[in-house]
C-alpha positions in Angstrom: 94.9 10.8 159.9 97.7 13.8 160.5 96.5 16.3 163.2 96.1 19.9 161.4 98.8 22.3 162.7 97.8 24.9 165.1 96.8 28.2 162.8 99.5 30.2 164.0 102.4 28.0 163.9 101.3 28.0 159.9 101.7 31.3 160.1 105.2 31.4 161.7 106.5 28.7 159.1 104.9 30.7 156.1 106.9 34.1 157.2 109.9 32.2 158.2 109.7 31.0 154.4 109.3 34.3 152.5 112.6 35.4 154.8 114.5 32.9 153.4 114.0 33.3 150.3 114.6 36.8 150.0 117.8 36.5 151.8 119.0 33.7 149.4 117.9 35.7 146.4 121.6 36.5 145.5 122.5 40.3 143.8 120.6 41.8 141.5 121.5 42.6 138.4 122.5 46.5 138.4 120.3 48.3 136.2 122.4 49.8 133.0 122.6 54.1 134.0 121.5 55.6 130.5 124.6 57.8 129.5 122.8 62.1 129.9 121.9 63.7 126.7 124.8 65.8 125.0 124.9 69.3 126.0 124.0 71.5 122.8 127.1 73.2 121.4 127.3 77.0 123.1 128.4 80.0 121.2 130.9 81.9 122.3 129.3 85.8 122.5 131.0 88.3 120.6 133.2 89.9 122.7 132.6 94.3 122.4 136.3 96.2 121.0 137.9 97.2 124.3 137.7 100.8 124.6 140.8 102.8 123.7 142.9 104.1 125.9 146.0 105.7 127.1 148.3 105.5 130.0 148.0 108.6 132.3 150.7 108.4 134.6 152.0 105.3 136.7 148.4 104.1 138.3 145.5 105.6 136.0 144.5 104.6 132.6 142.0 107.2 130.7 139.3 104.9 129.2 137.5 106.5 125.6 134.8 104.4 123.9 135.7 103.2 120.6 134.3 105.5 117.8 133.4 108.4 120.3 132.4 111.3 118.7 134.1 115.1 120.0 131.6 117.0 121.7 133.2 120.2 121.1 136.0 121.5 119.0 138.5 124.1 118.8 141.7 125.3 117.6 144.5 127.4 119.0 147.7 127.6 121.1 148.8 124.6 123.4 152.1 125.0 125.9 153.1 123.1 129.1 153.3 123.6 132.6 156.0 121.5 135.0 158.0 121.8 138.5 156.7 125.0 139.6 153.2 123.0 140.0 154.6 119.8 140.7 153.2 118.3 143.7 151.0 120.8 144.5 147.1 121.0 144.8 145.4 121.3 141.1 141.7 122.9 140.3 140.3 119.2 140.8 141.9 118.6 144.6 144.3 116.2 143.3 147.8 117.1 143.2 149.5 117.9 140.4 151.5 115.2 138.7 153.7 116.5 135.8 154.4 113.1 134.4 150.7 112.5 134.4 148.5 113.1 130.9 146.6 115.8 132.0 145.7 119.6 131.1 144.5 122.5 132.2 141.6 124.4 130.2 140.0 127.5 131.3 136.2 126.6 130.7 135.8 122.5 130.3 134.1 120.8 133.3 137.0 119.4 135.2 137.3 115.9 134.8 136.6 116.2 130.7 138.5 113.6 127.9 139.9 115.3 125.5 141.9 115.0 122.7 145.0 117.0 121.0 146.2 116.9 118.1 149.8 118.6 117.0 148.6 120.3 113.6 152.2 120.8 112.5 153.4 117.2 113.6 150.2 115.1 113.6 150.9 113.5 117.2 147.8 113.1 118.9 147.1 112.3 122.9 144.5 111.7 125.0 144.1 113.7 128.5 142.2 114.4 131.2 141.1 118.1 132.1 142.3 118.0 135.9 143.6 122.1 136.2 142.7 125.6 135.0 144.6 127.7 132.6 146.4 128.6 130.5 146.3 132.5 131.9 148.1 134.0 128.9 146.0 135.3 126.1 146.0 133.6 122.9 146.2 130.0 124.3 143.2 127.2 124.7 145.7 124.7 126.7 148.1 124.4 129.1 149.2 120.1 128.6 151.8 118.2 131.5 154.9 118.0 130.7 154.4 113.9 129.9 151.7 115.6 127.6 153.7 117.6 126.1 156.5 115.5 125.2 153.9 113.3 123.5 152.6 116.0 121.4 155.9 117.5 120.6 155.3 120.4 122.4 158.2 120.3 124.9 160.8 121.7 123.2 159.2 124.3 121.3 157.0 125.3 124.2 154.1 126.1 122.2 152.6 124.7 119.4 149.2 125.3 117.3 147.2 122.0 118.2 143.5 121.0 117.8 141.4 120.0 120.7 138.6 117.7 120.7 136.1 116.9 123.5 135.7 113.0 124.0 133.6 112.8 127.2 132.2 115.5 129.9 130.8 114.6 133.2 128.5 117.8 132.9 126.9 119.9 130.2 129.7 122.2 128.3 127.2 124.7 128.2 124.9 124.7 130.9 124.8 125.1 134.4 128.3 125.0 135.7 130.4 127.5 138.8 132.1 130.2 137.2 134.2 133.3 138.4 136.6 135.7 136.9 140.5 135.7 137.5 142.5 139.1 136.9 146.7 138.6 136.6 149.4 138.2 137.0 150.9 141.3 139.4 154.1 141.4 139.4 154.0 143.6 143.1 150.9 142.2 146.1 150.0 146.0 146.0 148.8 146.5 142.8 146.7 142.6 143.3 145.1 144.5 146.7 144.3 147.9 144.9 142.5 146.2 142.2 140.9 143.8 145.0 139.9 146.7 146.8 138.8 148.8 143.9 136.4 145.2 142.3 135.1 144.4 145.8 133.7 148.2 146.2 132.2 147.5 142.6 130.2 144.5 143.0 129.4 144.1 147.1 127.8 140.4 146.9 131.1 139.3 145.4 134.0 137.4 147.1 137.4 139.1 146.2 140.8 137.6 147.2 143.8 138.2 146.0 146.9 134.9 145.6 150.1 134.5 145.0 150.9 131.9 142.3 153.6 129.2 142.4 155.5 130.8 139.4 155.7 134.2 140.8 153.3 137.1 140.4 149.8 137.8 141.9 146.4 136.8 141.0 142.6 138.2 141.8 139.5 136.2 141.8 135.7 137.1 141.5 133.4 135.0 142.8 130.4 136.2 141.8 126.6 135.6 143.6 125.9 132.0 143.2 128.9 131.5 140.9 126.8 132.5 137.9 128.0 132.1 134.6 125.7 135.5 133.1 127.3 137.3 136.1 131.2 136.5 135.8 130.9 137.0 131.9 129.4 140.5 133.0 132.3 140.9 135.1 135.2 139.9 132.8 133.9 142.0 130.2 133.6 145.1 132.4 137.1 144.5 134.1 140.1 146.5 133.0 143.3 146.5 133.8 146.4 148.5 133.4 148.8 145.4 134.0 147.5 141.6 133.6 145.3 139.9 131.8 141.0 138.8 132.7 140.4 135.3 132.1 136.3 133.9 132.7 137.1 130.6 134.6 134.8 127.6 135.3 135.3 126.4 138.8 134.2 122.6 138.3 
């Protein structure tokens, strides 16, 4: 009769077996990847209608929502302004390019979108309010010369146009720095009499008295705290035997 095998030699041959096998077991047959689901087809949004707009000098672009509304209307006398202010420092701080679409308006917040029509011609541009002016009587805007060779307005020098407000960065009526200016002088004397005479008039206001780029002199009111109420009271109470008083908005 066969002598039993020692227990744990059994158990050395039984795990020596189960290596085997599992080594000899070959590959395995790779498991078939199911292929991912098909991505849902995506709509494309609808893209918004790019704003208008219109080229304002070399580097700037003046950007108007499409089917903006004017703000504020008027009608009156456009002209141009060029090389005498070329280059130099505007109401804004910028300087002043003439081949730039800009304006000057004596009363818009600076910075303002407008639109001008040519009522005789139909041309239309879009500008930015960057300046003050125009100091003549009669006349609502003073345009750049690129302006006003867009609007027709170069060679005549004037022309009868229709301005409409696009966009404001403040309220047109509301709050606001305002003063008065008094000019132009042909001689600094009669600017410093007239200084001297408005200063003596209303002591909590800041007179001085400057010589424009285009020849003449100028005075300007600040009033106390800039206030609209109080430069209107001014300008209305201001007379003068030579020049003109204009109610200016400072922003």
């Amino acid at each position: 009769m066969p002598r039993a095998l020692p227990y744990f030699l059994l158990f050395l041959i039984l795990l020596l077996g189960s290596a085997l096998l599992s080594g000899c077991g070959g590959h395995k047959p790779a498991q078939a990847q199911a292929p991912p689901p098909p991505s849902l087809p995506q709509e494309k949004p609808v893209a918004a209608p790019p704003p208008a707009t219109t080229t304002a000098g070399a580097n700037e672009k003046i950007e108007v929502p499409a089917g903006a509304k004017p703000l504020f209307e008027e009608t009156g006398m456009a002209s141009w302004y060029g090389a005498p202010y070329h280059n130099r420092r505007g109401s804004n701080g910028e300087i002043y390019d003439m081949n730039a679409m800009t304006a000057a308006h004596l009363t818009l917040p600076l910075g303002s979108i407008v639109r001008v029509t040519n009522l005789k011609t139909g041309d239309s541009a879009v500008v930015r309010i960057t300046d003050r002016g125009p100091f003549v009587p009669g006349r609502i805007v003073d345009l750049s010369l690129a302006a006003a060779k867009a609007l027709d307005v170069y060679l005549p020098g004037t022309a009868k146009v229709r301005l409409e407000v696009l966009q404001a960065p403040s309220s047109l009526d509301a709050g606001g720095r305002w003063a008065v200016q008094i000019g132009s002088f042909a001689e600094k004397k009669e600017a410093a009499e007239l200084a001297e005479h408005v200063q003596r008039r209303y002591q909590t206001a800041k007179v001085v008295k400057f010589e424009s780029p285009a020849g003449g002199w100028w005075v300007r009111v600040r009033v106390l705290d800039d206030d609209r109420q109080r430069a209107t009271a001014v300008a209305h109470d201001t007379e003068t035997a030579e020049g003109s008083v204009f109610l200016v908005r400072l922003d």
